[in-house]
C-alpha positions as CSV (number, residue, x, y, z in Angstrom):
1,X,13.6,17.3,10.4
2,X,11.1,15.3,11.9
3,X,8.0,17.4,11.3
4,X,9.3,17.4,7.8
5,X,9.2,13.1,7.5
6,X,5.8,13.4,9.3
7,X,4.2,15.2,6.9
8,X,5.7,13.5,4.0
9,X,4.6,10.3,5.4
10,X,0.7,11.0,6.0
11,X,0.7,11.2,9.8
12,X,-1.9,12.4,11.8
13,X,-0.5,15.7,13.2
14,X,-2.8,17.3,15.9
15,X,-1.0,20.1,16.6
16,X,2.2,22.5,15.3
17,X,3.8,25.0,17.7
18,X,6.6,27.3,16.3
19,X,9.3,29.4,17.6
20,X,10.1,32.7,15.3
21,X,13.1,30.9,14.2
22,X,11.3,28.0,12.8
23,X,11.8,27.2,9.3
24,X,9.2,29.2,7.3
25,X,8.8,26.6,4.2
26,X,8.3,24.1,6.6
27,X,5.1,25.8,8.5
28,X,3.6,26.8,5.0
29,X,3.3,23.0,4.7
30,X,1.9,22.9,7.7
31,X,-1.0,25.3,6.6
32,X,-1.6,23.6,3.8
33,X,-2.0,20.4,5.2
34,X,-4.7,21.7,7.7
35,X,-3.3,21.3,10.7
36,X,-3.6,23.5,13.9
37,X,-0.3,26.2,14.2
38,X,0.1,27.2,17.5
39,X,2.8,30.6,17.4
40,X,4.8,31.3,20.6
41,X,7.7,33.0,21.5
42,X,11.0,32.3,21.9
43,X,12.3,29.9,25.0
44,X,8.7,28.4,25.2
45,X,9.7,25.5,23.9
46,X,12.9,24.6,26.0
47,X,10.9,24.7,28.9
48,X,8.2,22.4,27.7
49,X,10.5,20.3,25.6
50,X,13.3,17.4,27.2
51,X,16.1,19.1,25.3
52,X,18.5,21.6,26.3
53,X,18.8,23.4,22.5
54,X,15.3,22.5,20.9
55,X,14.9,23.4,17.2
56,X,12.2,26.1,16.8
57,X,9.3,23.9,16.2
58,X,7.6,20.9,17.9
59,X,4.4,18.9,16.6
60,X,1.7,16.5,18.7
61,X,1.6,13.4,16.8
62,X,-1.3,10.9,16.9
63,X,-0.2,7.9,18.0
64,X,-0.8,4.7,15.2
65,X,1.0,1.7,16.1
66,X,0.1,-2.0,14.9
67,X,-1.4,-4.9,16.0
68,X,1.3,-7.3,17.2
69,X,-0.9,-10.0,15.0
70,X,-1.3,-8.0,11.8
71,X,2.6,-7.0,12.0
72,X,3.9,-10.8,12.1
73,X,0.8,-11.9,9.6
74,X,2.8,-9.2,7.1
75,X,6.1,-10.4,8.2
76,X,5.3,-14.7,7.7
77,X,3.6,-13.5,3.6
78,X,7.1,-12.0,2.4
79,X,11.1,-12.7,2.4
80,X,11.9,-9.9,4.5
81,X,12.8,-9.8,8.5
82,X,10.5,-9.5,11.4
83,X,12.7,-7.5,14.6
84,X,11.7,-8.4,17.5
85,X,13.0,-6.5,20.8
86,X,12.9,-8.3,24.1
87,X,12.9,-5.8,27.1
88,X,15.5,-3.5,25.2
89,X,14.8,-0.7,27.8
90,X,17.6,2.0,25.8
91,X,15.7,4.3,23.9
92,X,18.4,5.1,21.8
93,X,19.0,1.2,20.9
94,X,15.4,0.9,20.3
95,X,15.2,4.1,18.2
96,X,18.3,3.0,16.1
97,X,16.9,-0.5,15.2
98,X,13.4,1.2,14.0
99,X,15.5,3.1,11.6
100,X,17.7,0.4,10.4
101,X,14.6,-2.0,10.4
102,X,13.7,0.6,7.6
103,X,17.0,1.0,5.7
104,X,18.2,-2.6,5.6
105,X,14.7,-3.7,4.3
106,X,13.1,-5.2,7.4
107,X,9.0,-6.3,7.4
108,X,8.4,-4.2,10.6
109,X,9.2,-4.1,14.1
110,X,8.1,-5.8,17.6
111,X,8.5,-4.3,21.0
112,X,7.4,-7.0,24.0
113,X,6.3,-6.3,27.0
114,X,8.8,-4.6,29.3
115,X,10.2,-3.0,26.1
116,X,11.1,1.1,26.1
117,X,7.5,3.0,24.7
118,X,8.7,3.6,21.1
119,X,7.1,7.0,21.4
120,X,9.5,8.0,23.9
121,X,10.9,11.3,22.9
122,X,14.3,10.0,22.8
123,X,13.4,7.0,20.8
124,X,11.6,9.0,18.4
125,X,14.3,11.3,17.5
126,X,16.5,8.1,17.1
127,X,14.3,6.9,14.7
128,X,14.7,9.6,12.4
129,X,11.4,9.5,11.0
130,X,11.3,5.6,9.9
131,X,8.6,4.9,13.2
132,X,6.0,7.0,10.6
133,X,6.8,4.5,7.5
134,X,8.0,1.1,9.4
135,X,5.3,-1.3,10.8
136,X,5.3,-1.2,14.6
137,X,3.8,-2.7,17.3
138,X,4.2,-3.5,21.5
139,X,3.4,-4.6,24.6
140,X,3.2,-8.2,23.6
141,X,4.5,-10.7,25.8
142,X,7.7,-12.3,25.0
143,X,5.9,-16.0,25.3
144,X,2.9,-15.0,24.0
145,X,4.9,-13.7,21.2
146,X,6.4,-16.4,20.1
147,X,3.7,-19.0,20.1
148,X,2.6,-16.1,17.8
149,X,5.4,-16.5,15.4
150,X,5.0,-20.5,15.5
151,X,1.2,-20.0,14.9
152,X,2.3,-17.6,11.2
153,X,5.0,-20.1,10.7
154,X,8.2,-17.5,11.6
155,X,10.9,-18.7,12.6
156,X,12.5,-16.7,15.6
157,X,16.6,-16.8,15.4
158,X,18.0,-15.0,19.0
159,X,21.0,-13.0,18.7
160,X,23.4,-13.9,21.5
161,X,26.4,-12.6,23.3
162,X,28.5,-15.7,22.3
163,X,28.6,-19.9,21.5
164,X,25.6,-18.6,18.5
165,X,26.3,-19.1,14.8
166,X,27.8,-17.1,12.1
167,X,24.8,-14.4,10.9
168,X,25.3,-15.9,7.5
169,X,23.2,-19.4,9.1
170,X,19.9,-17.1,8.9
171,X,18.0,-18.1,6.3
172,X,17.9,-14.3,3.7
173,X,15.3,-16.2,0.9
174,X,12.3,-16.6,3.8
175,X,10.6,-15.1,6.3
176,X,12.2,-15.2,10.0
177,X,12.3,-13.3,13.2
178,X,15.6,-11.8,14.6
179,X,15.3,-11.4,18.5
180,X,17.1,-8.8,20.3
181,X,17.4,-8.7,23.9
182,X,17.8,-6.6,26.5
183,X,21.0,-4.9,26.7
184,X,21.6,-5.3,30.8
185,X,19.9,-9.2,30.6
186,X,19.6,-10.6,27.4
187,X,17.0,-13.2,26.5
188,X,15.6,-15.8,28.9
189,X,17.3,-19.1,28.4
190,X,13.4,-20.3,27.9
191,X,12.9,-18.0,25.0
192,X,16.4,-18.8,23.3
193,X,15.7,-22.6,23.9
194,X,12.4,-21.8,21.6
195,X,14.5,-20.5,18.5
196,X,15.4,-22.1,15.7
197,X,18.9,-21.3,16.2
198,X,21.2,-18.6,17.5
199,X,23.8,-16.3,15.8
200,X,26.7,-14.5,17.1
201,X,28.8,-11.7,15.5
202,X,32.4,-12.6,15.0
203,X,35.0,-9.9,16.2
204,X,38.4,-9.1,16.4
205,X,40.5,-6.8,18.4
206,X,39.9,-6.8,22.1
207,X,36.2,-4.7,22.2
208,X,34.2,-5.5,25.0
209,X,31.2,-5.8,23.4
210,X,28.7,-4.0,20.4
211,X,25.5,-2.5,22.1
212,X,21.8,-4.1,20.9
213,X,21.5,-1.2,18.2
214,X,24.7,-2.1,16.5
215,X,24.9,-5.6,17.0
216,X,21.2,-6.1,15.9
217,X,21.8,-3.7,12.7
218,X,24.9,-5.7,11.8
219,X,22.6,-8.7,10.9
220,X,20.1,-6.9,9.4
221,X,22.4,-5.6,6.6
222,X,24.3,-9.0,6.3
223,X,20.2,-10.1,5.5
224,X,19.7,-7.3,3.2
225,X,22.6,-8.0,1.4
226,X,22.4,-11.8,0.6
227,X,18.9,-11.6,-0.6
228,X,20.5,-8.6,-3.1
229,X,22.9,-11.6,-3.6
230,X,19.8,-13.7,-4.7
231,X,18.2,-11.3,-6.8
232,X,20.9,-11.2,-9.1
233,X,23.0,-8.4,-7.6
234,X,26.3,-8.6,-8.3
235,X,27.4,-6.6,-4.9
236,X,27.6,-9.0,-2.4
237,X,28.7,-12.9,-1.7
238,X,26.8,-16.4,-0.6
239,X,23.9,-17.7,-1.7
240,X,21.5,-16.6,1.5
241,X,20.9,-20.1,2.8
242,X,22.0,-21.6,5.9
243,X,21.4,-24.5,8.0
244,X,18.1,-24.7,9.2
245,X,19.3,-24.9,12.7
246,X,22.4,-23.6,14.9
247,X,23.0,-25.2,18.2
248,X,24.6,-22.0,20.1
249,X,23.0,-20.7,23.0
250,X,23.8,-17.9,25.1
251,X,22.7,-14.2,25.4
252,X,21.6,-11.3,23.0
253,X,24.5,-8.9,22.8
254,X,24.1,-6.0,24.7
255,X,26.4,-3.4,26.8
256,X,27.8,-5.8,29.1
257,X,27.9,-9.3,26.5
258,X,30.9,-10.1,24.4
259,X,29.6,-11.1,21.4
């Protein structure tokens, strides 16, 4: 349960309200962390809530995102990725790439400008608790973004509908950037022109396309797994390097993009 992640990971919780049903472990913690319970009765919360079959308990959260600056200063220090999504508008994409920014390893997260508000209910629940542990930040402008990634020395790598490289060209022993775009649109031409290169995932059978959440999580764990590979773990393949530039252009992968 959300509430459940919340409190485990320190959040600022303002405010608890609880439905008889609610789970009664669950609101002892919430006593004993000091925060405000709020009691009501049942159906309360389906009418305040966006969901047709709410669980019996719902929490105001204080908000505690990054600073676009101190998110990619972390990112450009370590090994590990830097996601950056570019107008992705879908909150369950968005949501989705939060959590598996957190489970394949990834530095943190960016949402530019024009980007879905990663506190959208939706996106939170697709998130699944990893927007209270993984490094976030928006609002940034795509451009201003990535003169922000030249400035920390980042490269950005675009992920594109078709004509990118192989994943396996991303660099997994340094620090990069993976941008995601939008899943109607894609990324400018301008801002793939700026990468370093541009990947593509290869696929068989006769799918239409992956959406931004999939396709973007798919390189994330090939990343994950080749710097195992260079830590001495015996469970994957290749050695984590790859040219240090693709020549493939096109658009992110999305709903409507054949990858």
């Amino acid at each position: 349960m959300l509430l459940g992640e919340a409190l485990d990971a320190g959040v600022g919780i303002r405010e608890v309200v609880a439905e008889p049903g609610a789970d009664p472990d669950l609101l002892e913690r919430v006593s004993a962390a000091g925060v405000t319970l709020c009691e009501v009765d049942d159906g309360v919360l389906a009418k305040a809530l966006d969901l047709v079959q709410p669980q019996a308990v719902a929490a105001v959260v204080r908000r505690e995102l990054r600073e676009p600056a101190a998110v990619v200063g972390a990112a450009s220090s370590g090994v590990r990725p830097l996601v950056v999504l570019v107008g992705l508008q879908d909150p369950g994409n968005a949501g989705t790439l939060v959590r598996a920014a957190e489970a394949a390893g990834a530095a943190g997260v960016v949402l530019t400008a024009g980007s879905v508000d990663v506190t959208n209910p939706k996106c939170v629940r697709a998130t699944a608790g990893s927007l209270f542990r993984v490094p976030v930040a928006e609002g940034v402008d795509p451009e201003a973004l990535l003169g922000l990634l030249d400035g920390h020395g980042l490269p950005a790598w675009a992920l594109v509908g078709g004509a990118g490289a192989a994943p396996e060209v991303v660099p997994a022993g340094a620090p990069v950037a993976l941008l995601v775009g939008s899943e109607a649109h894609g990324l400018a031409p301008s801002l793939v022109a700026r990468c370093r290169g541009s990947v593509s995932i290869p696929m068989e059978g006769r799918v239409e396309s992956l959406n931004a959440g999939v396709a973007g999580s798919v390189v994330l764990f090939d990343l994950a797994r080749r710097r195992r590979v260079r830590a001495g773990d015996p469970g994957g393949a290749g050695d984590g390097l790859g040219p240090e530039r693709s020549g493939g252009r096109g658009r992110p992968v999305g709903h409507n993009d054949r990858p």
